[in-house]
N, CA and C atoms as a LAMMPS dump frame, in Angstrom:
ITEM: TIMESTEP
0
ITEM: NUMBER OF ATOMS
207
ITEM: BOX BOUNDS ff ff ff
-5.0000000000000000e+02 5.0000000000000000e+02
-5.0000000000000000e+02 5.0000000000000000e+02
-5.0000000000000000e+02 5.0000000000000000e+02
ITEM: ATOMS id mol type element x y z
1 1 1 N -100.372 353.881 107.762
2 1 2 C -99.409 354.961 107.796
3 1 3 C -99.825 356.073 106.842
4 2 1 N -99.489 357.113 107.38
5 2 2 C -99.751 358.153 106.24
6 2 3 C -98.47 358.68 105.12
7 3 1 N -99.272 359.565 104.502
8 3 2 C -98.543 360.055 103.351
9 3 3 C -97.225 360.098 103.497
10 4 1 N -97.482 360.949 104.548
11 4 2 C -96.029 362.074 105.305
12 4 3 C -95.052 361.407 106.208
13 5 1 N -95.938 359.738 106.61
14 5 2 C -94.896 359.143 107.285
15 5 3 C -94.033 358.342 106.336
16 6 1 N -94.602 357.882 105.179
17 6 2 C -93.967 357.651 104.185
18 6 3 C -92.562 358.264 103.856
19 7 1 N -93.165 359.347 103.165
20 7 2 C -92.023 360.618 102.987
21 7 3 C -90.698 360.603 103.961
22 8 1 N -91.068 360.789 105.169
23 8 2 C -90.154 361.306 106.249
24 8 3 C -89.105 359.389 106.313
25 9 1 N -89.983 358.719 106.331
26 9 2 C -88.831 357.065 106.088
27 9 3 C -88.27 357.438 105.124
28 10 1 N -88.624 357.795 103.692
29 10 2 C -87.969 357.815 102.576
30 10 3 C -86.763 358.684 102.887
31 11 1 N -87.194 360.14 103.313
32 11 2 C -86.239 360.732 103.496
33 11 3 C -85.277 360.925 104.708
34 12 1 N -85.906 360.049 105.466
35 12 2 C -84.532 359.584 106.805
36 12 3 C -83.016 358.57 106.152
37 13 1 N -83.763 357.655 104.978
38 13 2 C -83.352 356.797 104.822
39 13 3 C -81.831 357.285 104.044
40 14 1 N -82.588 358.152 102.916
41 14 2 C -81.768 358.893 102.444
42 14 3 C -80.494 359.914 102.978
43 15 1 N -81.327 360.408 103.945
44 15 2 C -79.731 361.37 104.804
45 15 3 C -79.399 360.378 105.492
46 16 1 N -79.3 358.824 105.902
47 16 2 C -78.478 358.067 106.708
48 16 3 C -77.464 358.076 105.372
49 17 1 N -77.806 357.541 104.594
50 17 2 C -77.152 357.046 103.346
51 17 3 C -75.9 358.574 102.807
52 18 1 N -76.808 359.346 102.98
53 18 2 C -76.156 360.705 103.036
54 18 3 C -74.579 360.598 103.67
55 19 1 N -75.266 360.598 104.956
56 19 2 C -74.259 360.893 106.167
57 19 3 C -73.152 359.62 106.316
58 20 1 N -73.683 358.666 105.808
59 20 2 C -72.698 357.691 105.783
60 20 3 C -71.312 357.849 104.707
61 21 1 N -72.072 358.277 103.54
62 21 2 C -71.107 358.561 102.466
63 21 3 C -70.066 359.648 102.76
64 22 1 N -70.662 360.602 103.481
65 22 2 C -70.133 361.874 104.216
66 22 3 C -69.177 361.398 104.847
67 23 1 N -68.875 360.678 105.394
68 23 2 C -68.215 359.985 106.255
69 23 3 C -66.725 359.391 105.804
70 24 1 N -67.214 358.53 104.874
71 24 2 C -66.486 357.605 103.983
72 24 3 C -65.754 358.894 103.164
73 25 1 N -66.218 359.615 102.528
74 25 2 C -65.162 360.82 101.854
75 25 3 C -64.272 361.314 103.337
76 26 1 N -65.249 362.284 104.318
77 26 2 C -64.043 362.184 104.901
78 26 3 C -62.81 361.671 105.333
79 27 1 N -62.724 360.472 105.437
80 27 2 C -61.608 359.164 106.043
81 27 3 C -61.269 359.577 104.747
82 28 1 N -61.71 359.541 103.488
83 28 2 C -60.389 359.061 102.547
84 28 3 C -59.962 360.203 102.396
85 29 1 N -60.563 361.462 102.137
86 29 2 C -59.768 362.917 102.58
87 29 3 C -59.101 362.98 103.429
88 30 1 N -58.775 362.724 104.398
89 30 2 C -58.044 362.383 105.981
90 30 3 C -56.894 361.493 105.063
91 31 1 N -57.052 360.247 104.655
92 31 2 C -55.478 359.572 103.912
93 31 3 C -55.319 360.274 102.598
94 32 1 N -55.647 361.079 102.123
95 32 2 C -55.553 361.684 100.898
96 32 3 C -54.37 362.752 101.533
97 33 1 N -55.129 362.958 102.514
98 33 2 C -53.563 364.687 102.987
99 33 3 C -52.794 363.764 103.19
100 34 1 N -52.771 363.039 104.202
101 34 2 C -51.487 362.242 104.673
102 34 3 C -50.513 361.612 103.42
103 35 1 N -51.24 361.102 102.987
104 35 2 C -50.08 360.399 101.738
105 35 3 C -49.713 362.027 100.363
106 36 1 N -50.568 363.296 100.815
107 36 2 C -49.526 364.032 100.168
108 36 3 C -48.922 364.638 101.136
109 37 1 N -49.301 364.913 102.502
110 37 2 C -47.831 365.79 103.299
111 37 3 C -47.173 364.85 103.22
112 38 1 N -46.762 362.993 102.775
113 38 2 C -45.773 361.894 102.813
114 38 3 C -44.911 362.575 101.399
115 39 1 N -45.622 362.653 99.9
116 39 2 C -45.305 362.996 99.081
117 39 3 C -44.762 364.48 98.623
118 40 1 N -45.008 365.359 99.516
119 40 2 C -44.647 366.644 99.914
120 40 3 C -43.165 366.642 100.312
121 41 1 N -43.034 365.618 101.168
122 41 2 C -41.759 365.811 102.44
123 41 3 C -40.431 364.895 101.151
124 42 1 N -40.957 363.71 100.584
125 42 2 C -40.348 363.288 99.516
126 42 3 C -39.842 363.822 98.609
127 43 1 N -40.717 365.023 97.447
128 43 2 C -40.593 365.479 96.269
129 43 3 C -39.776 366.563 97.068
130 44 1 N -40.197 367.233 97.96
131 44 2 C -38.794 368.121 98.759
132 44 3 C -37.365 367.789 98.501
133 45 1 N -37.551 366.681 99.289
134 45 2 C -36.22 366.08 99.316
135 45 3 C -34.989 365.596 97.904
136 46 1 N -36.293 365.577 97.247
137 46 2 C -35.733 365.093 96.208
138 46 3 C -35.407 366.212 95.301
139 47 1 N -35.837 367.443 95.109
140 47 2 C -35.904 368.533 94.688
141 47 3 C -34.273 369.235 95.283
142 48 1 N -34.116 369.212 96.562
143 48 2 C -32.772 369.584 97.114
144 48 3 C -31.904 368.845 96.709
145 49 1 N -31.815 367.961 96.42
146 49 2 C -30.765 366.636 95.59
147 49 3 C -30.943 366.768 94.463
148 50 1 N -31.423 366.951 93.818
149 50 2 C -31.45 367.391 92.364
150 50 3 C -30.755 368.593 92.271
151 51 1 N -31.293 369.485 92.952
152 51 2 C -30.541 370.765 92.791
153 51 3 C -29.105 370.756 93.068
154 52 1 N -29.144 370.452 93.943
155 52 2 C -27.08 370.099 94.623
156 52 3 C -26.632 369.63 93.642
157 53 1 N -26.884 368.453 92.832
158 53 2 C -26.631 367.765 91.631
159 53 3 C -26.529 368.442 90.307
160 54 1 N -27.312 369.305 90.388
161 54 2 C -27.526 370.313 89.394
162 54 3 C -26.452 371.116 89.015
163 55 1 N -26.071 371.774 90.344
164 55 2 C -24.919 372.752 90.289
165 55 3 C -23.745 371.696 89.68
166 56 1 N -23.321 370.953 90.163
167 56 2 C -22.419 369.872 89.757
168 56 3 C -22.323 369.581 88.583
169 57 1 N -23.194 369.381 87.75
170 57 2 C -23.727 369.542 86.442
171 57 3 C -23.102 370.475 85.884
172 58 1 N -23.315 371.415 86.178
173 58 2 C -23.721 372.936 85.108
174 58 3 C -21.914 372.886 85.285
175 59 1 N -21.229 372.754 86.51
176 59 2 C -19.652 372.9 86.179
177 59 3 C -18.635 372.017 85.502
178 60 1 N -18.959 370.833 85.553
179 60 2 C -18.497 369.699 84.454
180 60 3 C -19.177 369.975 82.804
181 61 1 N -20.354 370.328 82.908
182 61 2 C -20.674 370.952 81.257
183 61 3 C -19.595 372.545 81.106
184 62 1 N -19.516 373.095 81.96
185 62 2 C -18.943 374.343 81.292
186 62 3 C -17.302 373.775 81.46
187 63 1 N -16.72 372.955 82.111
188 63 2 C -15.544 372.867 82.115
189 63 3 C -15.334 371.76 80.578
190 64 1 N -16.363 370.872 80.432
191 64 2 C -16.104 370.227 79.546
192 64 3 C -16.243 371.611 77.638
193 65 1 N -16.792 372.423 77.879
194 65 2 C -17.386 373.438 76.627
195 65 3 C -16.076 374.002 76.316
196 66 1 N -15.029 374.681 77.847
197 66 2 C -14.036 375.275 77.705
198 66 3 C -12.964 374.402 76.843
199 67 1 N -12.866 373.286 77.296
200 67 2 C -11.391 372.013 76.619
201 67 3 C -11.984 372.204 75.142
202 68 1 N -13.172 372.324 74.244
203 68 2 C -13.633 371.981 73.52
204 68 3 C -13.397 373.34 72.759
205 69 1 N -13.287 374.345 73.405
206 69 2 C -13.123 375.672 72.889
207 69 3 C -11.688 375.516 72.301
């Protein structure tokens, strides 16, 4: 075999290895969005309930500040 056929195995071998890894990131990029548009749709939700809660809050503290006045 020559030099260059050398080379070209070495470096086939390498972009399989490449392309495989390529691969493997993609898929976990692919469940990486999914479990944050999951965590997206959650922290939403939870953000609107907090807030509703919030307001609720802020009028039991000021009604409780007034008796105290």
């Amino acid at each position: 075999m020559s030099r260059h056929e050398d080379f070209e195995r070495k470096i086939n071998r390498s972009l399989n290895t490449m392309e495989t890894k390529i691969s493997y990131l993609h898929e976990g990029m692919r469940g990486l969005q999914d479990s944050f548009k999951e965590f997206h749709e959650d922290i939403t939700e939870y953000m609107a309930f907090s807030a509703e809660k919030y307001a609720d809050h802020e009028k039991r503290l000021s009604a409780l500040e007034k008796k105290v006045k």
